[in-house]
C-alpha positions in Angstrom: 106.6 88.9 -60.8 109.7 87.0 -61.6 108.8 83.7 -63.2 110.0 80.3 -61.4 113.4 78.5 -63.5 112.2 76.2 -65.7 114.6 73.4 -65.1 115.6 71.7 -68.7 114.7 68.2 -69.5 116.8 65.9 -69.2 118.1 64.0 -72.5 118.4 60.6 -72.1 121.7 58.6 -72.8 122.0 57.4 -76.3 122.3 53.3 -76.4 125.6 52.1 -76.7 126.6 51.0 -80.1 127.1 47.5 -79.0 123.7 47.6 -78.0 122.6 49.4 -81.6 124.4 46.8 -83.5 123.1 43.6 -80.8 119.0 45.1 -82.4 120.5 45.2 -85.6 121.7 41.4 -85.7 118.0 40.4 -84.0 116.7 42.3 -87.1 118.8 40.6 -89.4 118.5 37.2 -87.7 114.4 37.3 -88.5 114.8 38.6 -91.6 116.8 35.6 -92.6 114.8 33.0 -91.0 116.7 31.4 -88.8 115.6 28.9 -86.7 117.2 27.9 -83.1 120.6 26.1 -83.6 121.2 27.9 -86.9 124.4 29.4 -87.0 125.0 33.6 -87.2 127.9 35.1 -89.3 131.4 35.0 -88.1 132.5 37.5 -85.7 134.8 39.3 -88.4 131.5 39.4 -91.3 129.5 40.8 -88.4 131.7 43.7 -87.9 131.9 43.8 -91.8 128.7 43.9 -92.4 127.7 46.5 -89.3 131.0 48.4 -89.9 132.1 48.7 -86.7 135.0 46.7 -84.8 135.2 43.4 -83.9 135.6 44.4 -80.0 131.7 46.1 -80.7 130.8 42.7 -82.2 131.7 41.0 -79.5 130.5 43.2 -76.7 126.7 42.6 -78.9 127.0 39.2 -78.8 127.6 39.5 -74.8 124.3 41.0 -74.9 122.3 38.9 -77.4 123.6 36.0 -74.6 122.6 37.6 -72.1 119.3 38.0 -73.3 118.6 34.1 -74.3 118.3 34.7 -78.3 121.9 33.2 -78.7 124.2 30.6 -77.2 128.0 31.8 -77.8 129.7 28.5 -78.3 133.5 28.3 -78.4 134.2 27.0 -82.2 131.3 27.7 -83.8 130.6 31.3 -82.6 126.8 33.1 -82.2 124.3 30.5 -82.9 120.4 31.1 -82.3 119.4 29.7 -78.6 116.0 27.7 -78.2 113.9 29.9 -76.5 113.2 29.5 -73.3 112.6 31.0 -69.5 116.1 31.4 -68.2 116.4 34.8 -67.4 112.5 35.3 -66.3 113.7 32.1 -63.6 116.6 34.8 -62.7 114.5 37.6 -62.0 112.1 35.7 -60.1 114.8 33.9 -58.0 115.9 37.5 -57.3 112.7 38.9 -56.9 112.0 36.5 -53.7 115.7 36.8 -52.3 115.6 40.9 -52.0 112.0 39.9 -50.7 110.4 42.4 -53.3 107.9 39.4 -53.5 107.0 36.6 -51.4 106.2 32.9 -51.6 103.1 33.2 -51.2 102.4 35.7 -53.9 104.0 33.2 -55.9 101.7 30.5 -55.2 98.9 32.6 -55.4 100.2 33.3 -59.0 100.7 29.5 -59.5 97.1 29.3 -58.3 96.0 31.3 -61.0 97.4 29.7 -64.3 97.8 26.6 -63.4 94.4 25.9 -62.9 93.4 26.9 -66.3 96.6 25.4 -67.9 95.2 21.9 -66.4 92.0 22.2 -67.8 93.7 23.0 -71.6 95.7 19.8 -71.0 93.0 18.1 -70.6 91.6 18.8 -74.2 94.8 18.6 -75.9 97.0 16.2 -74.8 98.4 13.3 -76.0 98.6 9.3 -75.2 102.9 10.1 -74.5 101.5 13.0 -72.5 99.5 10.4 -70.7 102.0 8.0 -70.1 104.8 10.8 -69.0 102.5 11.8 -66.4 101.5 8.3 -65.3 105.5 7.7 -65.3 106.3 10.6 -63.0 103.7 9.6 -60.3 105.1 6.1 -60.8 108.9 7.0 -60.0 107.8 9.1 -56.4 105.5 5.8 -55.8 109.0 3.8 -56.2 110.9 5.8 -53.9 108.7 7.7 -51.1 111.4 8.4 -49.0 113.9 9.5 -52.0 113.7 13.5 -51.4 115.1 14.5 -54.5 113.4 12.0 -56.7 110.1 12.7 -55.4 110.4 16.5 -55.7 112.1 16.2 -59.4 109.4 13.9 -60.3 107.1 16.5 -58.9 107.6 19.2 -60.7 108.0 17.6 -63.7 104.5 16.0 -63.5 103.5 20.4 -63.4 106.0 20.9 -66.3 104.6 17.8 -67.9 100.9 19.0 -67.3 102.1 22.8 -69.0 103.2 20.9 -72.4 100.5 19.1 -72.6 98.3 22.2 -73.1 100.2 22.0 -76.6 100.7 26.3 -75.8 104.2 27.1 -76.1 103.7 30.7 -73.9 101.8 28.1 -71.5 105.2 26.4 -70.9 107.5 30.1 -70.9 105.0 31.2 -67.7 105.5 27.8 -65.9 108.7 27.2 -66.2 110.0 29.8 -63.9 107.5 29.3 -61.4 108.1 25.5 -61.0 112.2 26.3 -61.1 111.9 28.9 -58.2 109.7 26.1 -56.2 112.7 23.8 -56.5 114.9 26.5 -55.3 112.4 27.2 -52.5 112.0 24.1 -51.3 114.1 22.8 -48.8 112.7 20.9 -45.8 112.9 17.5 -46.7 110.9 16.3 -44.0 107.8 18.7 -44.7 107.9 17.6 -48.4 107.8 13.8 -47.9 105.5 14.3 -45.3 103.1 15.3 -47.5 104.1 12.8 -50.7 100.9 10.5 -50.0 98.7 13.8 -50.4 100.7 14.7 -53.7 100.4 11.4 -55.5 96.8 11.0 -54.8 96.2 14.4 -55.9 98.2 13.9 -58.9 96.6 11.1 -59.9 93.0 12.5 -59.9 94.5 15.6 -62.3 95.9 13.1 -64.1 92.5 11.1 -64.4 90.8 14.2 -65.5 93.0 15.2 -67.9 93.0 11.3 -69.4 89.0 11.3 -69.8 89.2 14.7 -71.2 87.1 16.7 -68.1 88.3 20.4 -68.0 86.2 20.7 -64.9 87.1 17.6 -63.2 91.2 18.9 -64.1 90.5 22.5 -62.6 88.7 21.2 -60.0 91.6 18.6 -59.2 94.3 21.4 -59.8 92.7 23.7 -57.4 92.3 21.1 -54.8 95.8 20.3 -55.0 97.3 23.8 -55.5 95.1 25.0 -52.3 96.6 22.1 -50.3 100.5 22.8 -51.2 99.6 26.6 -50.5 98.2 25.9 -47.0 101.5 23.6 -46.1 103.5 26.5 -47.2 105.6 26.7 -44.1 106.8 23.3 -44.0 108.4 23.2 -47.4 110.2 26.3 -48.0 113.4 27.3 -46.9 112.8 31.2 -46.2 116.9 32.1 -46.6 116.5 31.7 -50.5 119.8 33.0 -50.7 121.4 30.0 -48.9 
């Protein structure tokens, strides 16, 4: 019986040497310590030190930006970039514009963390983190027909609520989500419609997480979330890619 071909395995690529040296300067970077705004070796040590070209150097760098672990500033070269949720608020953005996701599921993510991020607020915050919040609701309060106030005071009082669960990963998960809202949102009608609803919901997270009640600030969070969800279609704009 003649035996089937077996066809061979394919090898996989090899990484690009820009890419090998980009791991080697993250290596490098930890192993020395440095903090965000620290600066990296010039351009011409880097390729020293890696012994490969300037041009490679570069390219690595390209890719270290790209990535968020360093800012390329003209002058003063690599230095280390302050973490934060830049490129996961990319591929979300995209994520709902090719419609591989959908608002909703969004939400429903929202949904999820945000009620327990409210109720870790609640037993870690600060007085500032008391009187940022109180400050946001106060701003939409002063102008309730001011679309773009109201929904930048908005989500801040949600970015405001994620640092003041004093987690640092708390803030990397919310960050994104509340960025994509503002790129979602659109109708300004629909949202002002609904800013009398969103203050006094606010307000009642916010008076939860001020007496320190993890269940009242769930309980507030998921009232609130639940609400936004259900007015879903007279917020967003569904051509994301306007």
């Amino acid at each position: 019986m003649t035996m089937p071909a077996i066809s061979p395995v394919p090898r996989s690529r090899p990484p690009r040497l820009s890419a090998v040296v980009a791991d080697r300067i993250v290596e490098d970077l930890f192993a020395r310590g440095l903090r965000p705004g620290d600066r990296l070796p010039t351009e011409a040590e880097l390729a020293r030190r890696h012994e490969v070209s300037r041009t490679v150097v570069r390219e690595a760098g390209r890719i270290l930006d790209q990535r968020g672990i360093v800012d390329i500033r003209p002058g003063r070269g690599m230095v280390v970039a302050v973490p934060d949720a830049t490129v996961v608020t990319s591929h979300y953005e995209l994520m709902l514009r090719m419609n591989t996701a959908t608002f909703g599921q969004l939400m429903q993510a929202r949904l999820l963390i945000e009620v327990e991020v409210a109720a870790l607020a609640a037993r870690n915050r600060t007085e500032d983190d008391l009187v940022e919040l109180g400050a946001t609701i106060d701003a939409s309060r002063a102008g309730p027909h001011d679309y773009d106030t109201s929904l930048d005071a908005d989500l801040r009082f949600h970015r405001l609520i994620s640092r003041a669960s004093r987690n640092p990963f708390v803030a990397m998960l919310m960050d994104p989500v509340n960025e994509c809202l503002r790129l979602a949102c659109g109708d300004t009608r629909g949202h002002l419609a609904g800013q009398t609803d969103t203050l006094d919901e606010h307000a009642a997270i916010l008076a939860a997480v001020r007496d320190r009640d993890a269940d009242a600030a769930r309980q507030a969070t998921r009232a609130h979330l639940d609400r936004v969800a259900g007015a879903a279609d007279s917020l967003v704009v569904r051509d994301t890619g306007r």
